[in-house]
N, C-alpha and C positions, 0 to 999 in steps of 0.2 A: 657375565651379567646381561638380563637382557635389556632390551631396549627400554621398556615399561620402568623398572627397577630403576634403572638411570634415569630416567625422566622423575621419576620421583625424589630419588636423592637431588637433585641439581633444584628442587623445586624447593625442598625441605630447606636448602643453602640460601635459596632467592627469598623466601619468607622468614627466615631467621633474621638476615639482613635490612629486607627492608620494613620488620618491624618494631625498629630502631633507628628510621630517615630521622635527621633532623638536616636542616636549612643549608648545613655544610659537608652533611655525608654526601659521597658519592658511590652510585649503583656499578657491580661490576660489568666488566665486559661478556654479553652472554653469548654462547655458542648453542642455538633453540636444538631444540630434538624434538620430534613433531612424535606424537601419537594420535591418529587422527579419530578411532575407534568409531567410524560411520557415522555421526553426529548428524551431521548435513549443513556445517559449519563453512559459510562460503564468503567472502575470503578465511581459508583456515587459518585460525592464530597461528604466533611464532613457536607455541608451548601449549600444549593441552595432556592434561592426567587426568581418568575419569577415576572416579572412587568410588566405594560402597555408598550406599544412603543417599538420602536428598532433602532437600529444602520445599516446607509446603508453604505458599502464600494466603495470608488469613483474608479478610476483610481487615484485622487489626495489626499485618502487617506494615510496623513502620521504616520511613525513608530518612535516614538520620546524618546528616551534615555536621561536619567538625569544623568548617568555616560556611561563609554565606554561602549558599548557594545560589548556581546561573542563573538566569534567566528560562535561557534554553534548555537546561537540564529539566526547571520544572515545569517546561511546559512540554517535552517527550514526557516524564513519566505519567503526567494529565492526559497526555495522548494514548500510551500504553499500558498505562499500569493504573488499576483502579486506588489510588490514592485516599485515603482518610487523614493522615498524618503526618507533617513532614516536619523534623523536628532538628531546632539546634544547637550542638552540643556542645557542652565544653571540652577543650583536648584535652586533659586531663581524666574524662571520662569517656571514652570510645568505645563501649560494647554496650549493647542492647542487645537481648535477647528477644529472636524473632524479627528480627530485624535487617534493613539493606543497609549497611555503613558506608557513606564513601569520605576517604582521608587522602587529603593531597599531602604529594610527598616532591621531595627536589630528589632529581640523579642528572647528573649531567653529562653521564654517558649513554642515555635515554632520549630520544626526541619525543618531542612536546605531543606527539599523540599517543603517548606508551603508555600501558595501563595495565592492573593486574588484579584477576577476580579469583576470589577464592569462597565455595560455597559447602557447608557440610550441615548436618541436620536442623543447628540453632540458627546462624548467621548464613548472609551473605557479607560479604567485604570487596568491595570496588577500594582498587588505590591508585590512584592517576594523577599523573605529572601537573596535568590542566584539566581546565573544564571543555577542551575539544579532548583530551584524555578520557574523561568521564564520557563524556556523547559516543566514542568509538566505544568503550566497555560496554554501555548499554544496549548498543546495536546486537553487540554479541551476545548479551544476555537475553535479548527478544528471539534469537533466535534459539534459545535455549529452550525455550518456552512451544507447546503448542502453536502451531504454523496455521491454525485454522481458528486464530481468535485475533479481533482487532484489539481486545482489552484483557488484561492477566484480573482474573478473580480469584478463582481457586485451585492453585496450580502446582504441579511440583516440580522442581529444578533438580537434575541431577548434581551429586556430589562434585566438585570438579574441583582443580588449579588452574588458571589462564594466566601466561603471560604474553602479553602481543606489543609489536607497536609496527611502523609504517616501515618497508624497506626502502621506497621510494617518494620523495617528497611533493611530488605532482604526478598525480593519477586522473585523469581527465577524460571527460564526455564531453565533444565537440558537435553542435547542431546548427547546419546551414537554416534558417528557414523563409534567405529570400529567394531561392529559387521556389520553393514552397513554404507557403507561412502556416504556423501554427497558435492556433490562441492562446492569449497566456494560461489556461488553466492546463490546458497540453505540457505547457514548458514547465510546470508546475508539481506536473505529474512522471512528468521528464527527468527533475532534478530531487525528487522525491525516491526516485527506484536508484538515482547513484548512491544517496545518502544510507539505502539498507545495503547496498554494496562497497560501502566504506571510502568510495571516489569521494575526492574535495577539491575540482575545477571543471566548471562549467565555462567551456570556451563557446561564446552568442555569437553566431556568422552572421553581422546585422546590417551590409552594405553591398551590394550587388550588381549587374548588369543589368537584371532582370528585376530589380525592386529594391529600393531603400525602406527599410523597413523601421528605422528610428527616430522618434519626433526631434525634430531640432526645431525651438523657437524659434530663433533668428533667421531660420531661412525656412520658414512653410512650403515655398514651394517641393523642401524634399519629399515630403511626404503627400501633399495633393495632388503632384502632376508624379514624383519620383517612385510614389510604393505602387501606382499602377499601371499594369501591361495588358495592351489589348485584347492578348488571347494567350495561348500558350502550345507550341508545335505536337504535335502528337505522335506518342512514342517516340521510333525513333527515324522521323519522318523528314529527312534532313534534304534529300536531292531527287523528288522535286519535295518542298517545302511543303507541309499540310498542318495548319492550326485549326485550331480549334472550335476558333470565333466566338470563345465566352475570355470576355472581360476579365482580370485577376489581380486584386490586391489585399493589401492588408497592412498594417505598422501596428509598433506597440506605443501608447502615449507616455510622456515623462512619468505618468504617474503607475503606473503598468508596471514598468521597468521599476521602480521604487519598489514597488510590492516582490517585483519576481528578485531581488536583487537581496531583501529582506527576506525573505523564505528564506533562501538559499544560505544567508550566512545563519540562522536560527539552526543550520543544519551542518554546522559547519564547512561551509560549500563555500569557494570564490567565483565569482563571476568575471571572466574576462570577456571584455567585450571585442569585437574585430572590426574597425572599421578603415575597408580594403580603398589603400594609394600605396604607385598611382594607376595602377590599375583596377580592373571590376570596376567603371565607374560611370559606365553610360546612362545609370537612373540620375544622380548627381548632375551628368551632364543635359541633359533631357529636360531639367530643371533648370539648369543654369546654365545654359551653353557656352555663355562667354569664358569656362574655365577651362576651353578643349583648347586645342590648338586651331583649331578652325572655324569657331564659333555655330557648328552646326548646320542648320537643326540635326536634330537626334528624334530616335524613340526609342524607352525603356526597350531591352529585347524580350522580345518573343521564344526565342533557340537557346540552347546552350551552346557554349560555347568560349573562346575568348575576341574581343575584338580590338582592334588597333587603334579604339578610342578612349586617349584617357587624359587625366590633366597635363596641362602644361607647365612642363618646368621653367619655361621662362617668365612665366608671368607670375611677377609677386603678388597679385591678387588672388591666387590659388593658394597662396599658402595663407595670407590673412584670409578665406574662408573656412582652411581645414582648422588652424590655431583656434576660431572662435565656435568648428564643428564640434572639437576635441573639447573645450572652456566645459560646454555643456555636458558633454559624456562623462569628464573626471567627474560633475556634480553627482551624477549620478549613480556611477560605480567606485567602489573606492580600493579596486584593485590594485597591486604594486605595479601589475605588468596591464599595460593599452596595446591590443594585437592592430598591426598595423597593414597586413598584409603584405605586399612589397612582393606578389606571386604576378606571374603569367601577363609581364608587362611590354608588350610589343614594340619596338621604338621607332616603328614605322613613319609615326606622327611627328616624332621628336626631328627624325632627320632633315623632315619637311620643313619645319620650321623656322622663321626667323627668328623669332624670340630664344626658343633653347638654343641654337646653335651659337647668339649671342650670348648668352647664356655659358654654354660651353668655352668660348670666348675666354670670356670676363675672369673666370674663374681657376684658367688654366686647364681645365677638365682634356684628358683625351680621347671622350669619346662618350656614343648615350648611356653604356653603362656606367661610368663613372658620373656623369649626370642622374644616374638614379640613384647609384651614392650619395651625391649633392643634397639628392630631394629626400631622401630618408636621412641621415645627417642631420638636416635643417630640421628637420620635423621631432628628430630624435631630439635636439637641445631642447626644442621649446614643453617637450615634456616634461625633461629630464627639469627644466626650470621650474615645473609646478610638482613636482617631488615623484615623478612616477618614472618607469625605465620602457622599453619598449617592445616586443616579441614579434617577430615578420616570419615569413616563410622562407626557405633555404635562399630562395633567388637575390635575399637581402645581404647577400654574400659578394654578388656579381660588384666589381668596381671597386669590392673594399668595403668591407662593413663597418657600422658606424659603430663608436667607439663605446658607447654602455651596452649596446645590443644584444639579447636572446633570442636563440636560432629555433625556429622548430623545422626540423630535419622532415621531409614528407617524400622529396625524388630519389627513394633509400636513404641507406646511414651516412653517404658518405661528405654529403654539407653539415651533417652535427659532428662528424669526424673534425672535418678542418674546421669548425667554429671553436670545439672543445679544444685542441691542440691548441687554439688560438687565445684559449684561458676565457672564452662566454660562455654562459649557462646555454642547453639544448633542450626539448624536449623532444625525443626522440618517437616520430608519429609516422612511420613509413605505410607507401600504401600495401604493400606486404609485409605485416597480417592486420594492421592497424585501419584500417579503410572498411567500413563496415555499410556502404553505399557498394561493398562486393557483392556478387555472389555466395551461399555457405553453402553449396553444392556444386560439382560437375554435372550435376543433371537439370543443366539450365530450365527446358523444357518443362518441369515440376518446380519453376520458382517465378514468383514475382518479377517483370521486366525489371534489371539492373543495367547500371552503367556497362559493367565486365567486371573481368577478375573474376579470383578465388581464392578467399578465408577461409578458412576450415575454423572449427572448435578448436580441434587441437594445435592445429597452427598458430593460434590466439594465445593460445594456454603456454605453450613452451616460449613464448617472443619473452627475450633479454632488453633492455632497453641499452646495456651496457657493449658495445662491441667488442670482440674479442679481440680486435686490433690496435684500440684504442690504450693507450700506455696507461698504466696504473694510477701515474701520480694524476690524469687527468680524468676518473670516473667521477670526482667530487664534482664535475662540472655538468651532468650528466640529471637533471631535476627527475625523471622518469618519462614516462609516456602517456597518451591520449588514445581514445578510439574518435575518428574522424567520420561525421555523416554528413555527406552530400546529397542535396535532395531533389537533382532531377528528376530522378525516376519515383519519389516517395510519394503521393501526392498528398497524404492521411496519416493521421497518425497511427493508426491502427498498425500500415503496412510500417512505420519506424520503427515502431515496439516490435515489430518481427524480423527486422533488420540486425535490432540490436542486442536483443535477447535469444539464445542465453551467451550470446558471446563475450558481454558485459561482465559476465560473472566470471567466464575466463580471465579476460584482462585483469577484472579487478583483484583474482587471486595472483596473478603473476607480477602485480604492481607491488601490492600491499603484503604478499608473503614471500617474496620475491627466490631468490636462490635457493631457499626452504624447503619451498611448493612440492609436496611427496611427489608428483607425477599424477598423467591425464589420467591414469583406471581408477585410482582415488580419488580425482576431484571429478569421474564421471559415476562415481557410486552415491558419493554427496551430493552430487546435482541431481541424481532421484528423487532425494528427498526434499533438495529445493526447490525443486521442481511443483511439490506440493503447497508453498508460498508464490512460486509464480502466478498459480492458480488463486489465491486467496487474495491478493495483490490486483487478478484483473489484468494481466500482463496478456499482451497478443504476441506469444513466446515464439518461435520456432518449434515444433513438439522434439523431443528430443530421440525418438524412434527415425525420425527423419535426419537426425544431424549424420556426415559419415567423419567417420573419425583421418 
């Protein structure tokens, strides 16, 4: 039997079953079989059958709901789909002819973005778990569609069966933008291109060396004296030192972040925000100096880099600043996970000090890294106290990690190794292939100045989030992976969007189709053709003539 034929029977079994969900059935266990038939379907679902015929969209095409419909549903299909109709029905009654049906269903051996479309010459049929089930289905029906229209009028959809849903439960686009800031309509347009690549966590870099970039009430000074730096080094101009001498800032206001934070979940997108102790923390201090170890003065930096100034663990006044930093930020985000940073923290200051080393003292500690234990610990309760948990960088490992803690694993796998062994969730974001502030050539010479390194497409594409070393009973702890941009070298948007496209589309297929994923000649045949929506989209891509495999 061949492969096609098999996808079709196991499709015939999936649709048999689930058109009979009721509240207590549950979906079988599916083993997907891809047929990917050049679509240009990117991330490719778990299941796809193409069939004879198709589906034409009228003007009197209606959108017909068997309970209320989102919000957010109807405001994509206002966006995409030229709408007249949206109608709702009773379940008793579910077919209209000519028509888009979506009918939520319960499986519980389904995750909650699982969804299943089925389209033949009368009907379309969306059936999804939830209404972020529904939002993923339609992403995939847009791309079903004509790649050269912002609105479906009069259209035809091919015949098809889909069933998909997420292999991996955190798929994430990570954007520094205080070494370089970007306006919110940037970030907007940022979180806008994960959403048609099926990502759902925007990780915010919004506390830096070189600029604090987030209004906090209660302390203004972060932002009038902390989000701006003199100038900024040029290239990579480190010994002897050569800036610039243009002045550089930026932050987003409380209400900014509201709006960017609101898009994002309309998309269903989290926002996590990062804001980095006890390191990266000279604009903070620059502003408030009394929280160093040495009271300063300081100046935002100019270089990249890391420096040996950061707060003080002995002073309890450092942490009643960050507790009423933090007050502010939960209002804002209402993320599970607060990134805390806990990376590239020198203890240079610490050793110097009276206060930490009383510190280390008082509390038994044997040393500064177990004092950074101390200070993420301490930091972690008081989150943990207002219902949120906390995600740091591997080095939040060092001394002993604190006890609700998620690791995101970046000096390689092997701090998400020992945090998973250790029974805490990782997200697994190594700067190989995951670091997209790399180079995507060996031909440095024809690329935009980068930090170093080298990601390939295809390096992007085959990354596992899961290690091969890593003991079985332990992948459950394992959330997925990120692409991480750092923006030394970025200074525009323009040059981010070519950073991170199309490698974006990579990850997102090795996230979201995970162990599935036919292979890079297939998803570099598809990326031809999405490649024709990159273009329609407005994306400053990488061309893909230039990518080398």
């Amino acid at each position: 039997m061949n492969k096609t034929s098999k996808t079709t029977i196991l499709l015939l079994i999936i649709a048999t079953i689930i058109g009979s969900f009721s509240c207590k059935n549950k979906a079988p266990i599916i083993n997907p079989i891809i047929n990917t038939d050049s679509l240009g379907l990117i991330p490719l679902p778990q299941m796809v059958d193409l069939k004879k015929g198709g589906f034409v969209f009228t003007k009197e095409t209606h959108f017909v709901f068997n309970d209320e419909a989102d919000s957010r549903i109807l405001k994509y299909l206002q966006d995409n789909f030229s709408i007249n109709k949206v109608i709702l029905k009773d379940k008793e009654n579910n077919s209209e002819y000519g028509s888009v049906i979506f009918t939520k269903i319960t499986a519980d051996s389904l995750n909650n973005e699982a969804y299943f479309i089925d389209i033949d010459n009368n009907n379309i049929r969306i059936k999804a778990i939830s209404d972020e089930g529904f939002y993923r289905a339609l992403t995939t029906l847009k791309q079903l569609l004509p790649y050269n229209k912002s609105q479906v009028t009069l259209d035809t959809l091919p015949a098809i069966s889909i069933f998909d849903q997420a292999q991996f439960a955190w798929r994430g686009a990570h954007l520094d933008v205080c070494r370089h800031f970007f306006e919110k309509d940037s970030v907007l347009k940022y979180i806008d291109l994960m959403a048609k690549h099926k990502m759902n966590v925007f990780h915010w870099h919004l506390t830096e060396d070189q600029g604090w970039r987030i209004e906090i009430k209660k302390y203004p000074k972060l932002t009038t004296i902390g989000s701006i730096r003199k100038e900024t080094i040029i290239a990579k101009n480190f010994d002897p030192y050569i800036g610039d001498g243009k002045e550089y800032g930026g932050f987003y206001t409380q209400e900014e972040i509201k709006e960017v934070v609101a898009y994002a979940a309309d998309r269903f997108i989290t926002v996590v925000p990062e804001i980095e102790m006890p390191g990266h923390s000279v604009a903070a201090l620059t502003a408030y100096p009394e929280l160093s170890c040495s009271d300063g003065p300081f100046e935002v930096l100019t270089k990249w880099g890391v420096s040996e100034n950061i707060y003080c663990a002995g002073n309890d006044s450092v942490f009643i600043f960050l507790q009423n930093v933090i007050d502010e930020v939960l209002e804002l985000f209402p993320s599970k996970y607060i990134h805390i940073g806990g990376d590239e923290a020198p203890k240079t200051a610490w050793e110097h000090c009276d206060k930490c080393q009383a510190r280390i003292k008082s509390e038994g500690l044997e040393n500064e890294h177990e004092l950074q234990s101390y200070f993420i610990t301490r930091m972690e309760k008081y989150i943990n106290s207002k219902g949120r948990q906390i995600i740091g960088w591997d080095e939040i490992l060092e001394g002993g990690l604190a006890p609700n803690a998620s690791v995101m694993s970046w000096r390689g796998e092997s701090g998400g190794i020992d945090a998973a062994n250790q029974e805490h969730y990782v997200v697994m974001t190594p700067g190989s292939p995951c670091y997209f502030d790399h180079y995507q050539s060996k031909e440095v010479e024809n690329e935009p100045l980068a930090i170093g390194g080298y990601n390939s497409l295809k390096a992007v594409y085959e990354y596992n989030p899961i290690p091969k070393e890593l003991p079985k009973d332990k992948h459950k702890y394992i959330l997925g992976s990120q692409a991480n941009v750092w923006t030394e070298y970025i200074p525009t948007y323009q040059q981010l969007e070519y950073m991170v496209y199309p490698r974006l589309c990579a990850l997102s297929e090795a996230l979201w189709t995970g162990e599935n994923k036919p292979g890079f000649d297939d998803f570099n045949i598809r990326l031809r053709i999405h490649e024709h929506r990159l273009i329609t989209w407005k994306v400053n891509y990488r061309e893909l003539d230039k990518m080398k495999k």
